[in-house]
C-alpha positions in Angstrom: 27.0 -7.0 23.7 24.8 -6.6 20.9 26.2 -8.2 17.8 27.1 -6.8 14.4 24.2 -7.0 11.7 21.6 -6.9 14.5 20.0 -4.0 14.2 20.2 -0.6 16.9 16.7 0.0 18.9 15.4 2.8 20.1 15.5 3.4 24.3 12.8 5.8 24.3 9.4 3.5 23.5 8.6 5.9 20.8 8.7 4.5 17.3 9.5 7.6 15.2 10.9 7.5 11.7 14.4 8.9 12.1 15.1 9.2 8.1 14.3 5.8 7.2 12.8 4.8 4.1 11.0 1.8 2.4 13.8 0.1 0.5 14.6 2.3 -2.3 10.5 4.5 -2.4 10.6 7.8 -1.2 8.3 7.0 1.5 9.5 7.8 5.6 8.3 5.0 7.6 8.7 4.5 11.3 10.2 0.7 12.8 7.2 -0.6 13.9 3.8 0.1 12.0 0.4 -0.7 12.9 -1.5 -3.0 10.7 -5.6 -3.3 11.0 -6.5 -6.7 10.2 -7.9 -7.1 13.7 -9.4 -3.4 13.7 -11.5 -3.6 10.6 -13.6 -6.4 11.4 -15.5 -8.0 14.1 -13.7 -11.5 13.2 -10.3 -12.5 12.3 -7.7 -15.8 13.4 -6.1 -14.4 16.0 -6.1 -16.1 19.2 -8.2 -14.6 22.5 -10.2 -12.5 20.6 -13.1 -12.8 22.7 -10.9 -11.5 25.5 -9.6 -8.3 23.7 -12.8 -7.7 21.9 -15.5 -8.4 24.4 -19.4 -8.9 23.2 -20.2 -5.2 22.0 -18.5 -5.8 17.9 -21.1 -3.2 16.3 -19.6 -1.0 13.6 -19.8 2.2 15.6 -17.8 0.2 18.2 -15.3 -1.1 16.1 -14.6 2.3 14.5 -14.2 3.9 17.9 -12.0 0.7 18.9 -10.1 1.8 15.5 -9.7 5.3 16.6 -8.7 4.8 20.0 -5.8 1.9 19.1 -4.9 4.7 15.9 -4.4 7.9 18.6 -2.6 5.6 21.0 0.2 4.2 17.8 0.2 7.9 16.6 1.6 9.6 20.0 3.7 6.5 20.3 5.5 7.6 17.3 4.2 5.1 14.8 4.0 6.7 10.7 3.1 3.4 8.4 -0.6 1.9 8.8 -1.7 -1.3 6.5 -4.9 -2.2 5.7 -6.9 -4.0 2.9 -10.0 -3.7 0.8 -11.0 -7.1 2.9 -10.5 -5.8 6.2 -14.1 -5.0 6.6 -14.5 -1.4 7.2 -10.7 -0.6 7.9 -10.5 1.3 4.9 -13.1 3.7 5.9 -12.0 3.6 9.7 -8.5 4.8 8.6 -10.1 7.7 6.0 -12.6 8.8 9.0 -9.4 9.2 11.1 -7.2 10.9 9.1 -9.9 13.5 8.0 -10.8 13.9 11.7 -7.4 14.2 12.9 -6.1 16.6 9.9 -3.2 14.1 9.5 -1.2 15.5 6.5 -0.6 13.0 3.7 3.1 13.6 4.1 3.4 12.9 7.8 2.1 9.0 7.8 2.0 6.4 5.5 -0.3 4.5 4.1 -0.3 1.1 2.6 -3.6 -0.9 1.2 -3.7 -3.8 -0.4 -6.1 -5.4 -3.3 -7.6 -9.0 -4.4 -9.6 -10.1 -1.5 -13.5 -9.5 -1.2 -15.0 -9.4 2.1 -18.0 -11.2 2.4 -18.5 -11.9 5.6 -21.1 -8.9 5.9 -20.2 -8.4 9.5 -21.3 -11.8 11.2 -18.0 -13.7 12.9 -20.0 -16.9 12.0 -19.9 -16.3 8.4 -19.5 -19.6 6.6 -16.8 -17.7 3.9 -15.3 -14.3 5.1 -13.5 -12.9 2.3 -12.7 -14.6 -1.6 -9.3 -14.0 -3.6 -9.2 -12.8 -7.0 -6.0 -11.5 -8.6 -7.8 -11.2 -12.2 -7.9 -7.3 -14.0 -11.6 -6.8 -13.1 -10.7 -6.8 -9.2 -8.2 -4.5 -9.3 -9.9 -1.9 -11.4 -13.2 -1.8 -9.3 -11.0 -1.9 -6.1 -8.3 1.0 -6.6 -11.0 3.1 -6.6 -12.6 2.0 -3.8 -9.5 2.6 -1.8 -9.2 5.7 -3.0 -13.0 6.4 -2.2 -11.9 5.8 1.4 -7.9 7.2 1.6 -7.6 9.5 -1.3 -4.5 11.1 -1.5 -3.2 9.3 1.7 -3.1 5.8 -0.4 1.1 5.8 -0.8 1.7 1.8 -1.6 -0.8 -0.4 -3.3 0.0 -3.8 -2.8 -1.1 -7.7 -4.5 -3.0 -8.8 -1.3 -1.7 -12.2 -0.7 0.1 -13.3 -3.9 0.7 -16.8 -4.3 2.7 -18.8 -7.4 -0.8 -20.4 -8.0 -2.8 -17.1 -7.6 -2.3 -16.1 -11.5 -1.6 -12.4 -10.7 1.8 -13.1 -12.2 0.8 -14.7 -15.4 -1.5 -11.8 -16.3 0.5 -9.4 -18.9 -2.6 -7.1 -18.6 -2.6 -7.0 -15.0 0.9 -6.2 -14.7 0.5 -3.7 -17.4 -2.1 -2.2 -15.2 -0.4 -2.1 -12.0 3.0 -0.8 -13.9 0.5 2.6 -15.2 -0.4 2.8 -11.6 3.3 2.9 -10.5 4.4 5.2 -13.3 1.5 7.7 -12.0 3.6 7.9 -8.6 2.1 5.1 -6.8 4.5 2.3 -5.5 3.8 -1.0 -5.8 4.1 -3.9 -3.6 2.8 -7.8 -2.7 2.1 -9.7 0.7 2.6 -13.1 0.3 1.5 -15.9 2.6 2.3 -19.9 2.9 5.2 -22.1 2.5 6.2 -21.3 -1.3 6.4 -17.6 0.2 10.3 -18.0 -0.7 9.5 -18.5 -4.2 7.0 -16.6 -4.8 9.2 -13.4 -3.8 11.7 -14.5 -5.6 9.7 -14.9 -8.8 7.7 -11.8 -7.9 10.7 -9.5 -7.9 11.6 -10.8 -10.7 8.6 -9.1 -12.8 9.8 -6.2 -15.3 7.4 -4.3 -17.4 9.0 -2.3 -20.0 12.1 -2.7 -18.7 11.5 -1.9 -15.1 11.0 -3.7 -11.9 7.3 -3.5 -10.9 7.4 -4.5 -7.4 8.6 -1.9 -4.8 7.6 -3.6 -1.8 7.0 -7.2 -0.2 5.2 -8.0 2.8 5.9 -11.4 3.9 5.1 -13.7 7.2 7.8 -13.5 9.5 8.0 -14.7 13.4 9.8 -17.0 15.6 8.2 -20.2 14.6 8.1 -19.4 10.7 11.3 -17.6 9.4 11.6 -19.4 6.4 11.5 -16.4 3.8 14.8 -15.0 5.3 17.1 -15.3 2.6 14.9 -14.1 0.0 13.5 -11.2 2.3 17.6 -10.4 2.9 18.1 -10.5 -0.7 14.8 -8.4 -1.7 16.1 -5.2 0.8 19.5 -5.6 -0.5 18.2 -5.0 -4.4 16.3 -1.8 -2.7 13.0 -3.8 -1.9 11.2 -2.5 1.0 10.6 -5.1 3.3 7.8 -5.2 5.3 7.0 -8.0 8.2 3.7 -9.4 9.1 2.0 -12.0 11.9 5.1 -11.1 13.5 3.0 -12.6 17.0 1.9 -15.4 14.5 -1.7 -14.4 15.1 -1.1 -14.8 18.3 0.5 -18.0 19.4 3.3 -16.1 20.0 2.0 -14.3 23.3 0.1 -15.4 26.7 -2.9 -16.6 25.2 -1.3 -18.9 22.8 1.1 -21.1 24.7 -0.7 -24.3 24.4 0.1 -24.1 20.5 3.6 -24.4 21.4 5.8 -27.2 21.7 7.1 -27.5 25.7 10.6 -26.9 25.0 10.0 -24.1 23.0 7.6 -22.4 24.7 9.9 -22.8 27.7 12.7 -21.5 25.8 11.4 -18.5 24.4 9.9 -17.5 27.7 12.9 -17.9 29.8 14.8 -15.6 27.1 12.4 -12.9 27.5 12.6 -13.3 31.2 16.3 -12.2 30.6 15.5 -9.6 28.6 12.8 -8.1 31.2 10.2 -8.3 28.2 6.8 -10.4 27.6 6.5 -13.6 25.0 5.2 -11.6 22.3 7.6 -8.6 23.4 10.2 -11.5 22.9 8.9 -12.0 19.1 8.6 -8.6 17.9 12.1 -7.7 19.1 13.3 -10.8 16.9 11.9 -8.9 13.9 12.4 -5.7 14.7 15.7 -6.5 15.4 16.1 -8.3 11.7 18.8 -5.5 9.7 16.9 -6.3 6.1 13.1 -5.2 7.8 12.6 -1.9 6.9 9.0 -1.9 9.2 7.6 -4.3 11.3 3.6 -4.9 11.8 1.3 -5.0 15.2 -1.5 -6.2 15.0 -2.8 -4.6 18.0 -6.4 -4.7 19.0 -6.0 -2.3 22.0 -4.6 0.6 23.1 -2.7 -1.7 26.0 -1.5 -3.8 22.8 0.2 -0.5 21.2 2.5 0.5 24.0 3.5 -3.0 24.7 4.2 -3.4 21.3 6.1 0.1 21.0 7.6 -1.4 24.3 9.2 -3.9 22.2 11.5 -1.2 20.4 14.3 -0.9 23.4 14.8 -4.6 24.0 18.6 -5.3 24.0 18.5 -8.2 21.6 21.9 -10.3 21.3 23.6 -13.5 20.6 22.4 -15.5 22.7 18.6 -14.3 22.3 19.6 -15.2 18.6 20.6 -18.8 19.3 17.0 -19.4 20.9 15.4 -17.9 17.7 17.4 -20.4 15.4 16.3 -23.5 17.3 12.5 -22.7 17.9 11.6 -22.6 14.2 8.6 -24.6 13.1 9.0 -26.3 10.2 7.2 -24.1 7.4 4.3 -27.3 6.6 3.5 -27.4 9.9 3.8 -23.7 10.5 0.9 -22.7 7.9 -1.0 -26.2 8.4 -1.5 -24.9 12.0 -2.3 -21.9 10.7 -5.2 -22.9 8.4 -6.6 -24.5 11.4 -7.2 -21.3 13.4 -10.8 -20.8 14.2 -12.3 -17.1 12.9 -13.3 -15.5 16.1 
């Protein structure tokens, strides 16, 4: 019996918008949207890329890899893409798609994000693949840039990665800045990443210029191992936040190719629950999140076309009480969560 608070899925493996909106924008967004992180770039942290990449990483590959995994999400019903200016080319994969396919700006959304460079200039063994800056002068040379690429497809600009320690939120001008851009019709939003990710939100939503709230969005880590930004991510859609959720799969670990991250009896546990719920171990995860009632969209990070409908596959899993209970007791403590995660190799 599925409890009360858990969210209804869908039966149909589609992941269609059916009215619902980020938090309190204006913008129609489907369950599960499709994030490029892993499209955008020939390296990322993800586990087993070598096995869903193969050799062959040249830019004309990777766009047509884009396109393929962008058709796929698009007849599987899926309306919100995310990228970033530091996603490689992911940007200009997404613009080349949309212009090829005629996709009208009101029928998908798009959300971008600002304050990492790439750097990596396309080699996986790039000694630094992207650096943060959350100052003035990176965000007005890289909202333009975005719009270069998305034009009037960009809907939600968001702080890429915003941290208590990043300064973006000790910057009146900045703020100032990204308030014009919101008063112009743009929302705005954050990710945030680490173990202050709590905080940070809280402090982040907290941000008025002239009166008004600036953020109208937050995109935060959230998976089986890592949940520790609940309450503040509960709180943040109940004020009319939209709430988006990332490394869902936590870049990886969280399906075949990463159980040797795991501890025994958690890998054991999470694998017998989605044995009983006829789905995969990263099935198993997404469901969690998609089934979270405060989660307005959930993120894949699919590499392949295969990835998309298991991912979409994830929407009609019956979760319930006692697939809850498992999620309570394999949490990672948040330290260890994101120290793991630093170690990752880029691959």
């Amino acid at each position: 019996m599925t409890p009360l608070g858990y969210r209804t899925l869908m039966t149909d493996h589609t992941a269609r918008t059916d009215g619902r909106l980020l938090g309190a924008t204006k913008l129609p967004v489907s369950p599960l949207g499709l994030g490029l992180a892993a499209l955008g770039r020939p390296e990322y942290i993800n586990l087993a890329r070598d096995a869903d990449l193969g050799a062959d990483r040249s830019v004309r590959e990777m766009e047509r890899r884009a396109h393929d995994v962008l058709d796929e999400a698009w007849r599987l019903g899926v309306r919100y893409v995310d990228t970033a200016r530091s996603y490689g080319r992911a940007e200009a994969f997404l613009g080349a798609w949309l212009t090829s396919r005629r996709i009208d700006p009101r029928d998908v959304v798009v959300g971008s994000k600002w304050g990492y460079t790439y750097t990596a200039n396309w080699q996986v063994d790039a000694e630094t693949h992207e650096i943060k800056d959350h100052d003035l002068a990176t965000f007005e040379r890289q909202l333009p840039e975005s719009r270069a690429h998305l034009g009037e497809h960009l809907d939600l600009y968001q702080v890429h990665s915003l941290t208590l320690e990043s300064g973006a939120l000790d910057r009146p001008r900045l703020l100032e800045s990204l308030a014009r851009l919101k008063g112009a019709g743009t929302p705005i939003g954050f990710s945030t990443s680490g173990p202050d990710g709590a905080r940070t939100i809280e402090r982040a939503l907290g941000v008025c210029v002239d009166g008004v709230r600036l953020f109208d969005a937050v995109q935060a880590t959230w998976n089986p191992l890592e949940p520790s930004a609940t309450r503040a991510l509960e709180a943040a859609h109940a004020d009319g936040v939209g709430v988006i959720l990332k490394e869902t799969l936590a870049n990886g670990r969280l399906s075949k190719h990463g159980a040797s991250t795991l501890a025994p009896a958690t890998e054991t546990r999470l694998r017998q629950q989605a044995a009983r719920l006829s789905t995969t171990l990263d099935g198993f995860a997404l469901a969690a999140a998609l089934a979270r009632p405060w989660a307005d969209v959930v993120l894949s990070g699919a590499a392949t076309v295969s990835h998309v409908a298991s991912n979409v596959a994830a929407l009609s899993v019956a979760w319930d009480d006692e697939a809850e209970r498992a999620l309570v007791a394999s949490a990672e403590g948040a330290s260890e969560y994101w120290q793991r995660r630093t170690e990752l190799p880029w691959s």
